[in-house]
Steps between C-alpha positions, in 0.01 A plus 500: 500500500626875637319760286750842471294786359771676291558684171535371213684643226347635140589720236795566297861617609428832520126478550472303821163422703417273743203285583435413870425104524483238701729236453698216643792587654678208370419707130726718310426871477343477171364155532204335546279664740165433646272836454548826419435798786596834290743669361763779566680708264757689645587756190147589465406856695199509713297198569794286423334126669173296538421250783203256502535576945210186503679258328875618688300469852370161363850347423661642811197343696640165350846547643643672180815796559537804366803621348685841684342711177177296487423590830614891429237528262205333683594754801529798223147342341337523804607807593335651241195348555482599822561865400239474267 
């Protein structure tokens, strides 16, 4: 099975969040999906995402891909760590 770790879409039309998951990449974008990493909110200001970085380095230690914006926000995560 190829584990994708990708967003998933929540929220209402004009309230939209995501949730970062790993899934199948046979599965629909708002399908079943096999754990959930974070989240992201892109209309919030600020902090506007959460990664579990352990459980993201565990999955891609299993052969799993990240998704172009997945991977954005674990180099923006830990980024900030670092600067911390």
């Amino acid at each position: 099975m190829a584990v994708k770790i990708r967003l998933r879409r929540t929220g209402c039309n004009n309230c939209i969040s995501y949730r970062v998951v790993a899934t199948d990449s046979r599965s629909p974008r708002d399908g079943k999906f096999l754990e959930t990493l974070g989240w992201y909110d892109p209309k919030r200001e600020g902090e506007n995402y959460k990664l579990d970085l352990e459980r993201v380095a565990y999955w891609k230690a299993h052969g799993a891909q990240m998704s172009e914006t997945v991977a954005s926000l674990v180099r923006k995560n830990q980024r900030a760590v670092a600067n911390a």
